[in-house]
VEXDO-493429 format. One record per residue: x negated, y, z negated of N, C-alpha, C, CB in turn. Coordinates in steps of 0.1 Angstrom, whole numbers, plus 5000, padded with zeros to 4 digits. Each point is the difference from the previous one (the first is absolute). Glycine has a CB too. Layout:
<pts>
XYZXYZXYZXYZ/...
</pts>
This chain:
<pts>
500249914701500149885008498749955005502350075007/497449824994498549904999500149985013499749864975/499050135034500149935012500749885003498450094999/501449824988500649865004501450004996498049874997/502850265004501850014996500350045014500450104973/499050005036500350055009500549915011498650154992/502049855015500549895014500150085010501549854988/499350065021499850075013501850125002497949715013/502450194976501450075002500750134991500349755007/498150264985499950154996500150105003499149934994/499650035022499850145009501050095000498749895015/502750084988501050115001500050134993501249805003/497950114983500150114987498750135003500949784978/499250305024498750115001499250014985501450165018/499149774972498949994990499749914992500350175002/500249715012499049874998499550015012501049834985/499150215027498349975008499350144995500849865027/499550214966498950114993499349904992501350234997/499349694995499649944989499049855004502450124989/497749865023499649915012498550025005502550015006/497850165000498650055002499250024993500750065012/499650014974499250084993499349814996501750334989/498349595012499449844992498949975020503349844973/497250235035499149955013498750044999501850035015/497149904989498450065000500250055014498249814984/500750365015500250105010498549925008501450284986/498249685007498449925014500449955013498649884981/500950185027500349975014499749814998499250295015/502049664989500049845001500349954989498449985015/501750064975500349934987501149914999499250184990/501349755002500549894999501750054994497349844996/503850155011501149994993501149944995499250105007/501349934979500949904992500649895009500550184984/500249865026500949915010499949995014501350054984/497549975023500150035013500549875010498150194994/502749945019500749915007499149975007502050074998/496950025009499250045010498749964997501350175004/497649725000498750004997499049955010500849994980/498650125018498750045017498950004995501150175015/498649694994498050004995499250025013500149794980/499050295021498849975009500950045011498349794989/502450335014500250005017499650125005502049875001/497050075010498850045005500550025017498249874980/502450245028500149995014499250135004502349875001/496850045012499450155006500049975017498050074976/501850035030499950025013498750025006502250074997/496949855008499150045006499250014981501350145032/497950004974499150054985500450014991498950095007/502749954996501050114991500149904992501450185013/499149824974500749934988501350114995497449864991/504150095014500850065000500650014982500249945029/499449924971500849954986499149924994502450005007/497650014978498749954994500450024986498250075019/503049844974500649994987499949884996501550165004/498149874983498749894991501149924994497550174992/503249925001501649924990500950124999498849824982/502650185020501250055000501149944995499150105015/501149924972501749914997500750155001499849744977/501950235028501150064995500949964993499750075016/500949994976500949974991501250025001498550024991/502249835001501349995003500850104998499749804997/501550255011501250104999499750084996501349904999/497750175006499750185002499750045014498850034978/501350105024499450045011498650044998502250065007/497049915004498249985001500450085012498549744991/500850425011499950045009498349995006502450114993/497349825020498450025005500050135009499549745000/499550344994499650085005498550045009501850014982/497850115021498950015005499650085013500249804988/498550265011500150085013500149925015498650164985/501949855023500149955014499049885001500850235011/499249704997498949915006499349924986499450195024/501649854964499449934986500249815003501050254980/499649735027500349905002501349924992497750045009/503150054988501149954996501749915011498650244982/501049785024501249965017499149864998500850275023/498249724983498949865003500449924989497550115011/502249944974500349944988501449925005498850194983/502349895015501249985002500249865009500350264995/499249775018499749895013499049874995500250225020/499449794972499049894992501049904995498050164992/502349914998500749894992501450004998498150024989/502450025027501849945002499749925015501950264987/497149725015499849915014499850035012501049904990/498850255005500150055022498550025002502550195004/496549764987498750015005499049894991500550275008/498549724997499249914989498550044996501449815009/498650214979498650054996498849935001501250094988/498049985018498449995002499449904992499850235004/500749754980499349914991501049894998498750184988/502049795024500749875001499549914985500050015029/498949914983499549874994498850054987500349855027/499650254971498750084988500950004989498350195015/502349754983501150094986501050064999498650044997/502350005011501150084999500849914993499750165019/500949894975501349954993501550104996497949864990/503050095016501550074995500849934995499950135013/500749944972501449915002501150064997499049824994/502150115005501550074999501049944991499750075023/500349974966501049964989499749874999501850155002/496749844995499549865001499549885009501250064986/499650045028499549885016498950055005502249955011/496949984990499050045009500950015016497749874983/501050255024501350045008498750045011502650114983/495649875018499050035005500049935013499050044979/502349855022499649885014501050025008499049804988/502350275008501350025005499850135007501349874981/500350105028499650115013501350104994498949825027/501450264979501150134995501349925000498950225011/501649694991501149955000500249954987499949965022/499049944979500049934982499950134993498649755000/500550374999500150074990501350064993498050005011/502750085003501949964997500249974990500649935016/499649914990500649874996499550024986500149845023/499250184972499749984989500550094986498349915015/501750224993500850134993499750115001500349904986/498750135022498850155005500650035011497549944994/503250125006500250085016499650184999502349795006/497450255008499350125003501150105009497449855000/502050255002500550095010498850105003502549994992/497850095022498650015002500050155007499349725004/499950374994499750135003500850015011497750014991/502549975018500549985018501349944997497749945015/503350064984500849904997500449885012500850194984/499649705011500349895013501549985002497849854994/502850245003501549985003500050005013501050094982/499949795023500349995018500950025005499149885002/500650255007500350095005501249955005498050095004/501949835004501349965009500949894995498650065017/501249924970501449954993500350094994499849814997/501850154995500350084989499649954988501750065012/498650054980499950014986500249894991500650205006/500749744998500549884993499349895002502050085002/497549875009499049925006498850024996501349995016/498150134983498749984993500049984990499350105010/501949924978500349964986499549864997502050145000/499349805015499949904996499149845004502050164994/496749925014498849905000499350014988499750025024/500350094968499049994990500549884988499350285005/502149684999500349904987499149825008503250174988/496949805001499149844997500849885007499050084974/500249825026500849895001501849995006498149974979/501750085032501450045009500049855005499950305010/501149644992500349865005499850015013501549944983/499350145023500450035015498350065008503250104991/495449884995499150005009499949925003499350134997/500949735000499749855004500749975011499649924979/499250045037500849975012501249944997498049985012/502149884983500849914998501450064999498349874992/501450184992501150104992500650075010498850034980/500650055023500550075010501450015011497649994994/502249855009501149955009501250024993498649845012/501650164974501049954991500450104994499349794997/501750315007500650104994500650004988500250045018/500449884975500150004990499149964991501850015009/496749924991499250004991499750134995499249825010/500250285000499550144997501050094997498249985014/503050034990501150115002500550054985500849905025/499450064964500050014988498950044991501549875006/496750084998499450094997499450105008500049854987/500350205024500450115006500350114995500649885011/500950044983501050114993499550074990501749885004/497350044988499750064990498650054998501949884993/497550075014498850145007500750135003498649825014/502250164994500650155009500650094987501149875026/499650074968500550014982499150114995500549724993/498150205008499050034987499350165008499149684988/500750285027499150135011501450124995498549825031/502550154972501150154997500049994986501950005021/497449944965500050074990498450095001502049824985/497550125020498750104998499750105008499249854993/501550135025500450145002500850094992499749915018/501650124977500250044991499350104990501049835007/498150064987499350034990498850155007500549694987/499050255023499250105003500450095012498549874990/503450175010500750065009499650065014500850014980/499149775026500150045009501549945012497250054990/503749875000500749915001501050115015499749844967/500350265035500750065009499149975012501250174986/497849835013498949945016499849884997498550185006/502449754988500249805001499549995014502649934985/498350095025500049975016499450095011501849894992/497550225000498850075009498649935003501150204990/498549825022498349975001499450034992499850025018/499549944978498650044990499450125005499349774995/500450205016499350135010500650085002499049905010/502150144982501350125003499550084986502549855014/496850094973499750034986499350124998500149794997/499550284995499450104998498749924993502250195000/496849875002498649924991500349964990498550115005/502050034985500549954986500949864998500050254997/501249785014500949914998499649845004501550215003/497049775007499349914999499349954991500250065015/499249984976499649974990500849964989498650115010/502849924988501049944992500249875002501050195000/499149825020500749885003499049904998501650105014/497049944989498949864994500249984989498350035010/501450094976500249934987501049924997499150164994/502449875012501249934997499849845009501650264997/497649745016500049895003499049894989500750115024/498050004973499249884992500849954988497850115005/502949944989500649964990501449895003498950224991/501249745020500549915007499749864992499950175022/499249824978499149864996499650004986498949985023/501950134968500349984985498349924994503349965004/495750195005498849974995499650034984499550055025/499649924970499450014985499350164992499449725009/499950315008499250105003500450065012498349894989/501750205015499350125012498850104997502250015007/498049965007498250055006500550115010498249745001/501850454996500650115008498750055003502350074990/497349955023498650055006500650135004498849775010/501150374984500050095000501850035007496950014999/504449974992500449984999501150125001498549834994/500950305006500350125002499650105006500549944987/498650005022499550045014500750035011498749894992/501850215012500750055011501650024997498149905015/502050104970501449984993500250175000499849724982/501650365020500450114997500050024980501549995028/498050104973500150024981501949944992498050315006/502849685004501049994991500249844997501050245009/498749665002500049915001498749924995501850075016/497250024985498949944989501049994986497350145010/502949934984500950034988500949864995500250265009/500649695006500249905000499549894997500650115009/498849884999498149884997499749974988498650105015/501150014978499749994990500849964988498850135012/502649894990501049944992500049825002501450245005/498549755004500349885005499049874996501050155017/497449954984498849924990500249974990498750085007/502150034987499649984980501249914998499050264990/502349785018501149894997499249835004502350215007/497249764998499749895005498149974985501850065038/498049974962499850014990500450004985499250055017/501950004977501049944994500949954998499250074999/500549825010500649905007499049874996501150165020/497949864977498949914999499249975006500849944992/499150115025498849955009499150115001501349855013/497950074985498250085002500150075013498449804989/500850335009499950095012498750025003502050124994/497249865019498850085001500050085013498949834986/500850295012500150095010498750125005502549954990/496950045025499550085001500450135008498849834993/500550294992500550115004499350134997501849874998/497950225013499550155000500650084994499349985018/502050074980500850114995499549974981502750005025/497050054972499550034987501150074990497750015010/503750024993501350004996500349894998500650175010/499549744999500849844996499349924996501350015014/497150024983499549934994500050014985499249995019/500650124979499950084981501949964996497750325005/503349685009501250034992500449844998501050295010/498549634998501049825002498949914993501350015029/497450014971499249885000499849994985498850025024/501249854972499649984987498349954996502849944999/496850035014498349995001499450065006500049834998/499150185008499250045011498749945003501150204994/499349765016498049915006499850115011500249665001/498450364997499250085009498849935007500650184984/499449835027499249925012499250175006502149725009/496350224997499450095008499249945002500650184996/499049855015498849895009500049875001498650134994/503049865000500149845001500449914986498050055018/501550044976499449924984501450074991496650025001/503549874989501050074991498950104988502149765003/498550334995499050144996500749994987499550185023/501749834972501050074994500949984994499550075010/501249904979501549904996500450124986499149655005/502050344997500850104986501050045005498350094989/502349964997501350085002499550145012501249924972/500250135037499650105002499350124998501049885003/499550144984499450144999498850014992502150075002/497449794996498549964999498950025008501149874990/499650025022499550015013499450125007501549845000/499750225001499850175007498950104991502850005009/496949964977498950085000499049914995501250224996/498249665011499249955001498950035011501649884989/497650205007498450065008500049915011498350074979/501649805021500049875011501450035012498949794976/501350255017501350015013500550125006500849834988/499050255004500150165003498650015016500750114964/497949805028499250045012500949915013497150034984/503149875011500249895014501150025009499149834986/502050235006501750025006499850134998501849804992/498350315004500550145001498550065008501950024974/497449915025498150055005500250134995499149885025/500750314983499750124996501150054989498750045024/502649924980501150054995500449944981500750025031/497650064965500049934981501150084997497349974989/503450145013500850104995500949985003499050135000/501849815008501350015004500649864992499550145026/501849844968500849924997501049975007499450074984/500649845026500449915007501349954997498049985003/501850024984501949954993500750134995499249754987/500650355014500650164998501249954998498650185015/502149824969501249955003501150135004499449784983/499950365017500450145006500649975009498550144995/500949765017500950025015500949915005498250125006/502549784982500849944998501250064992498349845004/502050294994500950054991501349985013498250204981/503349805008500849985004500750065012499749934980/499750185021500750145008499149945015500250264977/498949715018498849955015500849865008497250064985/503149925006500749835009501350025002498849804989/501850305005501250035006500550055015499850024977/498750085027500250065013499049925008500750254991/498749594999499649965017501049925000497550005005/503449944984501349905005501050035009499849934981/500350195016501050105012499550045012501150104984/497149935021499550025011500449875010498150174988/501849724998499749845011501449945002497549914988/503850205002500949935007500850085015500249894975/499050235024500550105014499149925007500650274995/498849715005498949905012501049905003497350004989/502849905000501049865007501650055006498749814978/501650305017501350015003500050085023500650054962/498350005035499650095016499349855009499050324988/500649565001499949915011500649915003498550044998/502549934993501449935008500850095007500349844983/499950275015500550125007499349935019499950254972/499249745025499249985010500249885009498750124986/501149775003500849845008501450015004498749864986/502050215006501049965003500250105017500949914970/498950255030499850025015499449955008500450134996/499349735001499149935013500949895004497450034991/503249944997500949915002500950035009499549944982/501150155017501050075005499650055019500550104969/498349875036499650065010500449875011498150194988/
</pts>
């Protein structure tokens, strides 16, 4: 299969985005067949510091791109660059972004949305003091009932209501949490926060997501989860870019890999390219040349079995728990 047979609605197949990658140039910045993603010149620094300092970066359509890198590489800043929650140093010098063809360098995080890029972020922003169903269902678009006017007029909005509310209880569901429909957010377990962001971003039936360390503070069984939920959505057709430390979910989900340190893109290839690339071993693993980070030894079946059962005596001893409070 030739580059120019491949589509986006291949990806599903595991050996057409094999067939996908093996045609990608591994040069850090190089140019690809279809990118959704293209970053010129973004330059942010603080004071002396230069946090971020990436010359050219495309991603490519309907794979997963995981960004990687040692701490303070400046991968989060990246992220906050070019979805609108910050603005780079080389404004007016050059920077350039775009998104499935929009330039997107002048627009603030809303338009970026709006356009098809939506994010989630290390910390999650689920609010606390609504419920679940309600946070679903701000992340959808173009709600009538947000227009003052509209507003007055119940039956303008009340039918597409219905079917917002429709769409938030299929995707809770999907990422089971449809029994805490009408719990606080702030009642959630981390993990189960992080579901409920991804399930809200996908609210707005984006093109792309953007997961800023995405399995950060997640219990091993519900990472497991996570990870299902990337690759399905990925063979699904939307572009994934995710940054991430755990070197398990990177070697086992990602179909690329960009590598950032000091700022700079260092690094591009398949995984298991990447990981024994001298450039990255010094920059991401620094002393630890010996150790294999993706050991697929401590993923064996027997291992995830006794942490799925540690994490469900945990959830079961802490409703045990709510519910005697309830009761008081």
């Amino acid at each position: 299969m030739s580059e120019h047979t491949i589509t986006t609605n291949d990806m599903a197949d595991p050996a057409a985005r094999t067939a996908l990658v093996a045609t990608l140039d591994a040069t850090p910045g190089a140019s690809k067949p279809d990118p959704i993603l293209v970053v010129d010149h973004i330059v942010r620094q603080f004071g002396g510091m230069t946090a971020v300092d990436v010359g050219h970066l495309e991603v490519q359509r309907g794979i997963i791109t995981a960004l990687i890198g040692p701490n303070g590489a400046g991968k989060t800043t990246f992220f906050n660059l070019i979805t609108g929650f910050d603005k780079p140093t080389s404004a007016k010098q050059g920077a350039h972004w775009s998104f499935d063809g929009r330039k997107l360098d002048k627009t603030s995080a809303s338009s970026v949305a709006q356009a098809g890029m939506v994010r989630t972020f290390q910390l999650t922003k689920a609010l606390s003091r609504m419920t679940v169903i309600e946070n679903m269902m701000l992340g959808a678009q173009n709600q009538a009932g947000e227009n003052l006017f509209k507003s007055m007029f119940h039956g303008v909005w009340r039918a597409q209501e219905r079917e917002i509310e429709a769409k938030a209880d299929e995707l809770l569901a999907r990422f089971k949490l449809l029994e805490k429909k009408h719990d606080y957010a702030g009642s959630l377990s981390g993990g189960q926060r992080k579901l409920l962001e991804m399930a809200r971003a996908l609210m707005s039936d984006p093109k792309m997501i953007m997961l800023d360390e995405p399995m950060a503070g997640v219990n091993p069984a519900l990472t497991q989860s996570l990870l299902g939920h990337i690759q399905t959505l990925r063979d699904e057709g939307m572009t994934v870019l995710f940054v991430e430390h755990d070197m398990h979910v990177v070697r086992h989900i990602s179909d690329w890999v960009a590598v950032m340190a000091e700022g700079r893109l260092v690094a591009e290839g398949a995984a298991d390219t990447v990981m024994s690339n001298p450039a990255v071993i010094d920059a991401y693993l620094g002393a630890h040349h010996d150790t294999d980070l993706g050991d697929d030894a401590l993923l064996t079946d027997e291992a995830l079995e006794e942490i799925e059962a540690e994490v469900a005596a945990e959830e079961a001893e802490r409703q045990a728990e709510e519910e005697a409070e309830g009761l008081r």
